[in-house]
C-alpha positions in Angstrom: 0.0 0.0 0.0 1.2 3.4 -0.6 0.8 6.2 2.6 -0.6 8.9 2.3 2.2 10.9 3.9 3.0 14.0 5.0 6.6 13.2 6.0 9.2 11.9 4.1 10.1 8.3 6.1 7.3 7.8 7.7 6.5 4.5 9.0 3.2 3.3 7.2 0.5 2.5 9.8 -2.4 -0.2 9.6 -5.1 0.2 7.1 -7.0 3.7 7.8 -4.8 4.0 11.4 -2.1 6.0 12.4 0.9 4.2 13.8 2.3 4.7 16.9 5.7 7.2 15.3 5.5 10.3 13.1 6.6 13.6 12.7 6.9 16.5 15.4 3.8 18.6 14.7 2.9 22.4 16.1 0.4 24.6 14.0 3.6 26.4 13.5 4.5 23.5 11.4 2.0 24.7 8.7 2.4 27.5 8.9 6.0 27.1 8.0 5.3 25.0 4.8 3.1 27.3 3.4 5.6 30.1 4.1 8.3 27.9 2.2 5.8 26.7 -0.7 4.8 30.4 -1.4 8.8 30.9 -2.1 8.9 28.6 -4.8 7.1 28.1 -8.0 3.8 26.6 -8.3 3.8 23.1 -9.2 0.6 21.4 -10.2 -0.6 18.4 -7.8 0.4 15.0 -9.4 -2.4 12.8 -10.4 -2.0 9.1 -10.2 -5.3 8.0 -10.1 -6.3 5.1 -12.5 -8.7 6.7 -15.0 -11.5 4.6 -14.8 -11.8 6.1 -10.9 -10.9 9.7 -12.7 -13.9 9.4 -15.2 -16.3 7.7 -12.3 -20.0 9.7 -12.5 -21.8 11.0 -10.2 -23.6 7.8 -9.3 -20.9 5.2 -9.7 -19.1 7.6 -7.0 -21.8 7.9 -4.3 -22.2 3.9 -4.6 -18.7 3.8 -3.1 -19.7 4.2 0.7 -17.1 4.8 3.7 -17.6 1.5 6.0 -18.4 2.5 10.0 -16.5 0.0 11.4 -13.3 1.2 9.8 -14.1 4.9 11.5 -11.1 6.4 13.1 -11.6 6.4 16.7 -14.4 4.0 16.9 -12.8 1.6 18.8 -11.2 3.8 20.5 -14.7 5.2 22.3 -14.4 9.1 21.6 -16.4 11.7 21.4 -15.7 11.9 17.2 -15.2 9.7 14.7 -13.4 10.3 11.3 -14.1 8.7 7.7 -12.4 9.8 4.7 -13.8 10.2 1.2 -12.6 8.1 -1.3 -10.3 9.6 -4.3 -12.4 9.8 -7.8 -15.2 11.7 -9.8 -14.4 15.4 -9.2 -11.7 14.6 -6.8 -9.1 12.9 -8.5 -6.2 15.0 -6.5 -5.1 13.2 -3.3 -5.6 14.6 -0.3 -2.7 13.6 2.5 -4.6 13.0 5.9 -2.5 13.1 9.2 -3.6 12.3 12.2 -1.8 14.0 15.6 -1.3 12.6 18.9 0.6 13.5 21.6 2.6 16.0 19.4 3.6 13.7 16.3 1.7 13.5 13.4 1.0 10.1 11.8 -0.1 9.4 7.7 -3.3 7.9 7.4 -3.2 5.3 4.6 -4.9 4.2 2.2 -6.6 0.9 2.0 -9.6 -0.8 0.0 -10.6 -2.3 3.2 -12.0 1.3 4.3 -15.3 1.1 1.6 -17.7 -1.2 0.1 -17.7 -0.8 -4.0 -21.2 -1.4 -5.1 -22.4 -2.3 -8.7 -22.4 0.4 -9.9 -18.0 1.1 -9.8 -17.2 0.2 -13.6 -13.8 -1.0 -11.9 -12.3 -3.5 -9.1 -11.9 -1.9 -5.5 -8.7 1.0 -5.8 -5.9 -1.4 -4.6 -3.5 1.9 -3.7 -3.9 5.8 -3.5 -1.6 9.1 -2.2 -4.6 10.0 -0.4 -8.2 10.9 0.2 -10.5 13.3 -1.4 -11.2 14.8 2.0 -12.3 13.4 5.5 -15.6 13.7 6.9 -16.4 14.1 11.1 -18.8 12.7 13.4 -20.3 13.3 16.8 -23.6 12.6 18.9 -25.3 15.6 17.4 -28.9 15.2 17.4 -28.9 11.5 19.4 -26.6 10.7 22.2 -26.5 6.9 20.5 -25.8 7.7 17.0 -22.8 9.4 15.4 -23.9 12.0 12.8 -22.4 14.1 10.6 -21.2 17.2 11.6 -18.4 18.3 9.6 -16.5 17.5 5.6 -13.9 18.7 4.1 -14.1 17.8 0.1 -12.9 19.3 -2.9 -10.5 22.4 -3.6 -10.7 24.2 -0.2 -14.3 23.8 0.5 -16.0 22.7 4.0 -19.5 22.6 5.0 -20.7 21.4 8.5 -24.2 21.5 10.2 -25.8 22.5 13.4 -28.4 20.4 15.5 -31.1 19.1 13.2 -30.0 20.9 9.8 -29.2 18.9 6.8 -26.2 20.3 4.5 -26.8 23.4 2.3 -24.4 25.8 1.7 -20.6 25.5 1.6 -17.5 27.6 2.9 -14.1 27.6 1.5 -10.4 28.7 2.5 -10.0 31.6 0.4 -11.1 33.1 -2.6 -9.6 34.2 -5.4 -10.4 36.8 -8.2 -14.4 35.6 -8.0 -16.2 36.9 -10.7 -13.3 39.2 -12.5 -13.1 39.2 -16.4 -10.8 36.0 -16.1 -10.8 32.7 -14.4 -11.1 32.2 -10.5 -8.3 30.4 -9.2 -9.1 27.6 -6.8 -6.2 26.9 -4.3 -6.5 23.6 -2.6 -6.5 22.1 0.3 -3.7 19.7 -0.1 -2.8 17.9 3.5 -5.3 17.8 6.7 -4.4 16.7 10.5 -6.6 15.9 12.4 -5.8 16.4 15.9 -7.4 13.0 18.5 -9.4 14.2 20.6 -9.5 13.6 24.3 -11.8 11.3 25.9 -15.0 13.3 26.6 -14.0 16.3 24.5 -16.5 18.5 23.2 -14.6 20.1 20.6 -12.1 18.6 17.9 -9.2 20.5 15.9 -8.4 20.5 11.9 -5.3 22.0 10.8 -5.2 23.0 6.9 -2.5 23.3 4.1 -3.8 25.5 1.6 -1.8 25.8 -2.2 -2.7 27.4 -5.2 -0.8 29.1 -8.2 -1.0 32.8 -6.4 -1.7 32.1 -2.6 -0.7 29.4 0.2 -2.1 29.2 3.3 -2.2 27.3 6.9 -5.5 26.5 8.6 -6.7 26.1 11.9 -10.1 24.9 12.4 -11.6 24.1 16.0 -15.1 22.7 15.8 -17.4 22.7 18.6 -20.6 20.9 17.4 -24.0 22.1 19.0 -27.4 23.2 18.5 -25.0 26.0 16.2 -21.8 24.5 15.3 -19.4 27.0 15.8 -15.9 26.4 14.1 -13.3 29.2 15.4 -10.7 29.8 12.3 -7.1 30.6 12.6 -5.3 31.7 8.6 -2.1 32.7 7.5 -1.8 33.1 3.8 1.2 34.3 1.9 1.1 35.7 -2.0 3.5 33.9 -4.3 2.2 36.9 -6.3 0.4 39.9 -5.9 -3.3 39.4 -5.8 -5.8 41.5 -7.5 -8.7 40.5 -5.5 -8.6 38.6 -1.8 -11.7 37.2 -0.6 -11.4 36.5 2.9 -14.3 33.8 4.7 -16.2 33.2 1.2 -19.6 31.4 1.8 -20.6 29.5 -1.4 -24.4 29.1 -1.7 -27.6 28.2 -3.9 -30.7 30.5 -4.8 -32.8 29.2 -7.9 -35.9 31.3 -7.2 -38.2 32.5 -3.9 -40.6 34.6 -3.4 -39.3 37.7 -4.6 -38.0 36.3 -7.8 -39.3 33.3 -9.2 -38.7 33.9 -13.1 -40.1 31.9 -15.3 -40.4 28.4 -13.0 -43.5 26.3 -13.7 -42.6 24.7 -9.9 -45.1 22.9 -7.6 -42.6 24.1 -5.1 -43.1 27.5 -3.8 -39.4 28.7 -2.8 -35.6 26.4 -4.0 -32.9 27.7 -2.3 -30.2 26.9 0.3 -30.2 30.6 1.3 -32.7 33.5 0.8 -30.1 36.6 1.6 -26.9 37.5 2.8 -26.7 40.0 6.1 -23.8 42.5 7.1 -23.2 44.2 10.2 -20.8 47.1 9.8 -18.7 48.5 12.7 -21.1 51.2 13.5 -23.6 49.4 14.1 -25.8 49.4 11.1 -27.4 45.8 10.0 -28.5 45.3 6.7 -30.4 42.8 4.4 -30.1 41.9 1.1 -32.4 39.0 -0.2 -30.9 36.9 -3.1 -31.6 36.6 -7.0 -30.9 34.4 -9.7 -30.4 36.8 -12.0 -30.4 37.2 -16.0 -26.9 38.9 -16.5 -23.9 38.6 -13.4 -24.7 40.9 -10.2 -21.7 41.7 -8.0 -22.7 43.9 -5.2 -20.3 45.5 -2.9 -21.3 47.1 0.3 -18.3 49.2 2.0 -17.6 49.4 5.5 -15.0 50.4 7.9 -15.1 47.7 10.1 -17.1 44.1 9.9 -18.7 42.6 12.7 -20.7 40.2 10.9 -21.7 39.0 7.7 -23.5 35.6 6.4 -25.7 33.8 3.7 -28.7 33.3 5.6 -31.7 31.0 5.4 -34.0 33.0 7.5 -37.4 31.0 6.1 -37.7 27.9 8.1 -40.9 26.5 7.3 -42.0 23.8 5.6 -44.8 25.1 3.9 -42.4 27.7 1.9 -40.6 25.0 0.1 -42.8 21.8 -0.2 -40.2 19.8 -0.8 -40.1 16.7 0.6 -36.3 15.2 -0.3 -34.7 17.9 -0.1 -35.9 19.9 2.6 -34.4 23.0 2.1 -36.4 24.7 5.9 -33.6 22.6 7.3 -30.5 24.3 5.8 -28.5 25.9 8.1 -27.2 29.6 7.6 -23.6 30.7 8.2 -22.4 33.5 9.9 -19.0 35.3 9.9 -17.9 37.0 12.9 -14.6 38.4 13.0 -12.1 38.1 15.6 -10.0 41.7 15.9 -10.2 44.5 13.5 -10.2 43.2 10.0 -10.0 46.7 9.3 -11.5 48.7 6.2 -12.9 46.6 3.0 -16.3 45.4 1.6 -18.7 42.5 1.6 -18.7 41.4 -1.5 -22.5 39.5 -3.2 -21.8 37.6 -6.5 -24.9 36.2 -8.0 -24.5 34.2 -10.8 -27.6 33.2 -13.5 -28.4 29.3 -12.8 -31.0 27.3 -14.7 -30.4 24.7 -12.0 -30.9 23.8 -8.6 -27.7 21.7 -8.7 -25.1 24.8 -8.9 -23.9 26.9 -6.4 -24.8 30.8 -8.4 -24.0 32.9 -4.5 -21.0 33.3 -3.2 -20.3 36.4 -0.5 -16.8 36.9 0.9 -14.9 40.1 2.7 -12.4 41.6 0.5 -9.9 43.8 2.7 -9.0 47.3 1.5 -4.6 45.6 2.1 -4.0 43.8 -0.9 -2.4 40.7 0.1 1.3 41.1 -1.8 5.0 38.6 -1.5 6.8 39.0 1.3 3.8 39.9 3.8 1.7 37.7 5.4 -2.0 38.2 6.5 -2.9 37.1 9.5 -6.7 36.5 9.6 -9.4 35.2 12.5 -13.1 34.5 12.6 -15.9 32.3 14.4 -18.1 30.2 11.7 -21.7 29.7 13.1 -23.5 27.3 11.6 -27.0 26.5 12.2 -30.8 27.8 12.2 -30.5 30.1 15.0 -28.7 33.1 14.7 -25.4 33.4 17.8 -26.8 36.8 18.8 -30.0 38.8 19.3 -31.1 41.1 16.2 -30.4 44.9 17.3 -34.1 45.1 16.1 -37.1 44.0 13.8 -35.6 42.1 10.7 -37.1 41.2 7.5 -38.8 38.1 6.7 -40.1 38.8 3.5 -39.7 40.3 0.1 -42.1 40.5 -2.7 -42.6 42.1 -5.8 -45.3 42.5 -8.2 -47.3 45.1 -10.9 -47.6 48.2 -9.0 -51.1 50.5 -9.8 -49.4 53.2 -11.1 -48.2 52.2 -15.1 -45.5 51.3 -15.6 -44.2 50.5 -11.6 -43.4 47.5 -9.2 -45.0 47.2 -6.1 -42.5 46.2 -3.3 -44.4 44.7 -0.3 -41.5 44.1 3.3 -42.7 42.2 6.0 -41.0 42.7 9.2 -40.7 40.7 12.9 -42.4 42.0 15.7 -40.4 45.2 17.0 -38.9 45.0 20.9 -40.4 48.0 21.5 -42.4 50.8 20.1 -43.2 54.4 20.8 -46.2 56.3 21.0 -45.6 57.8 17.7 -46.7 56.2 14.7 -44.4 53.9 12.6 -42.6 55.1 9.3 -41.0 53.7 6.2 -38.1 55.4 4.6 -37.5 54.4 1.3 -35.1 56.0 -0.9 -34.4 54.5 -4.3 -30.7 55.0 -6.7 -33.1 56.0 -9.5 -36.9 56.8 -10.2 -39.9 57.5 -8.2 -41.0 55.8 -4.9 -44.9 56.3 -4.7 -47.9 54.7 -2.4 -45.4 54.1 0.6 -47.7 52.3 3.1 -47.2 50.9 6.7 -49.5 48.7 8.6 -49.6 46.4 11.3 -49.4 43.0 10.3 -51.6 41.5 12.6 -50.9 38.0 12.0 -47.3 38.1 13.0 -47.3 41.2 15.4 -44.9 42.8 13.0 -45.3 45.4 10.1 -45.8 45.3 6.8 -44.3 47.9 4.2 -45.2 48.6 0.7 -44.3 51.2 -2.2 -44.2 51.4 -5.7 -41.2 52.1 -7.9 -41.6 54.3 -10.9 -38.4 53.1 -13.0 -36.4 55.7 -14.8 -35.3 54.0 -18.1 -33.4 50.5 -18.1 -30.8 51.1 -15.9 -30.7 48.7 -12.6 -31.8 50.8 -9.6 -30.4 50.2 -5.8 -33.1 50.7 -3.2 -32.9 50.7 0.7 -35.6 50.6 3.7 -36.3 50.5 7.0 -38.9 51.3 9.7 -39.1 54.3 12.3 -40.5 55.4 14.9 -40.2 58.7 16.0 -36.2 59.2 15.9 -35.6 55.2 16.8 -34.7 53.2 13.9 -36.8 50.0 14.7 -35.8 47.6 11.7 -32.1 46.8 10.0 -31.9 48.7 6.4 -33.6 46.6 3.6 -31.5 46.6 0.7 -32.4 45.6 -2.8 -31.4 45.8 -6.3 -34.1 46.4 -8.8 -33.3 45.3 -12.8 -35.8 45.9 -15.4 
């Protein structure tokens, strides 16, 4: 068998275990390769897989299942389990896996013992590999007797995880690079994990990450805490090999197809598909905005500035059943995922790509911070944030928020009828509520605001008077008095 190793020498280990030797291993250790990879040239991972495991589809690949006897720790009795995906379809690049105890890190090898190949593999079991395509975690999430899954790592630099009760949705990754500039996007890697063991009775687990791609390198930390939200607190250190034009820092990767403010042309039984309905920023001064999602005609890129970040995330606020009516894919239980800096990231932008999709199967969001430093040779950025993952959101809303958009024919020629719904404020004053609306171009006319009695909260509506063809950015929010009771709704109109 061949190990998948991270150090030169070192002693292969039983089927899927770590021997009992290795490597010393720090987080500085990473953090050291990627320093010394970003001083030499890029070199293209080496592919050795057999190409009748390279050319495996989509359903050949999920009938190759992890077995959970072979799961790393199992015997062992802790608090997580790992499994690791098997090289092949859209992951033909190996993936080194470590695993550290007690200071050394081990290789994890390779073995066909690990999986069962069903019928539908057009080939017999992989006799050797130089890796994984990514590992997957396990904890008692939702049952104390069963082990679910809380956590994967698979392809390029993308992760997802999942707090209590969701089912997976939307995707994170490492770093993003040059997203929706008039050239490629680069896709650095994730090209060796360790995982550290966990202690007996730990409620947390750690992930360390060597990112590589032609213009960046990077060294992860990941500590996952699993929970009603999962929280995972990231540690980064990147390093140009050359300057970037545009770094996006904590990119979310999502799916919107259509909702209720922008179905298209869908003849759906299905009211609402999407793994997120918008993304939400919270600037330094204290401002919390809204911005539901569209799969749009043409590419929208939105930026919304700020001095200072204290929170952004693709969000799927709509968690009812009855929105989606979908019974295999039940999209209510997608978590959302909230970025929450840790220090000053300083001054940069939030940055919304939405990308046209005629299906449900590609990821057309992705929303990442792009920091006003470029990230150049010779100078490290040192980043930190707190992932939260999960249906509830880690902090109370400052005040009302939106829970619905819609659009229709307005009464006046020509316009569109916006109608908001908002929650139920914490408080109100005695004098009567407000909507301010102010629109990039055009009219606003008929601004409304009733009670909504149904919910408790409000319910604002106006009409926009378009002037010409030209997309028009509109914003909103609800007052009373001098106190701002909602976060600013914010929406970009196309003809």
């Amino acid at each position: 068998m061949v190990a998948a190793s991270g150090a030169a020498g070192a002693r292969e280990s039983p089927p899927g275990k770590p021997g009992a030797s290795g490597r010393a291993f720090t987080a500085a250790t990473v953090v050291e390769r990627a320093r010394a990879l970003a001083a030499r040239p890029y070199e293209e991972p080496r592919r050795t897989l057999p190409e009748a495991y390279a050319r495996l589809s989509y359903d050949a690949y999920r009938d190759i299942r992890y077995r959970n006897d072979k799961a790393l720790f199992r015997e062992a009795g802790l608090p997580f389990q790992a499994q690791f995906f098997h090289p092949g379809f859209l992951y033909p690049e190996p993936v080194r896996v470590n695993v550290v105890a007690g200071g050394r890190a081990e290789p994890v090898r390779f073995s066909p013992e690990l999986y069962t190949y069903g019928s539908l593999v057009p080939a017999p079991p992989l006799e050797k590999a130089d890796g994984f395509a990514g590992l997957r975690l396990t904890h008692p999430l939702n049952r104390a007797d069963h082990f679910d899954e809380v956590l994967s790592f698979l392809g390029a630099s993308y992760f997802r995880a999942l707090g209590k009760g969701n089912v997976y949705g939307l995707s994170a990754r490492g770093v993003a690079i040059d997203t929706a500039l008039p050239r490629p996007e680069e896709f650095p890697s994730f090209r060796e994990l360790w995982l550290e063991r966990p202690a007996p009775g730990a409620d947390r687990v750690v992930v360390h990450a060597l990112l590589d791609g032609p213009s960046v390198t990077g060294a992860y930390r990941f500590t996952v805490i699993p929970g009603v939200r999962t929280v995972m607190e990231v540690e980064a250190t990147l390093f140009a090999r050359k300057a970037v034009e545009q770094l996006g820092v904590a990119p979310l990767t999502s799916m919107y197809l259509f909702g209720e403010n922008d179905r298209g042309t869908y003849d759906e039984f299905r009211p609402e598909v999407h793994d997120s309905d918008g993304l939400f920023v919270w600037t330094w001064d204290g401002e919390q905005l809204w911005r539901p999602l569209q799969n749009p005609e043409r590419l929208n890129v939105s930026s919304f500035r700020a001095r200072g970040l204290r929170a952004f995330g693709l969000l799927q606020r709509d968690t009812a059943f009855s929105s989606y009516e979908d019974l295999e894919a039940r999209y209510e239980l997608r978590p959302s995922a909230w970025v929450e800096p840790v220090g000053d990231w300083g001054p940069g932008s939030v940055r919304l790509v939405e990308i046209p999709t005629p299906q449900e199967v590609h990821d057309n969001i992705v929303a990442f911070w792009v920091p006003d430093a470029p990230l150049t040779p010779g100078a490290p950025l040192r980043v930190a944030y707190r992932l939260h993952w999960g249906s509830q959101a880690p902090w109370a809303a400052a005040g009302s928020f939106v829970t619905a958009t819609r659009v229709a024919a307005g009464d006046t020629p020509g316009a569109r009828r916006f109608v908001l719904d908002f929650s139920r404020p914490a408080t109100e004053g005695d004098a009567p509520v407000e909507a301010v609306i102010t629109a990039s171009k055009g009219q606003v006319l008929r601004t409304t605001v009733r009670r909504h009695e149904p919910s408790g909260g409000w319910r604002a509506t106006f009409e926009l008077l378009p002037d010409g063809n030209t997309p028009t950015e509109l914003r909103a929010y609800l007052k009373c008095g001098s106190e701002t009771l909602t976060e600013t709704w914010s929406y970009l109109w196309t003809p």
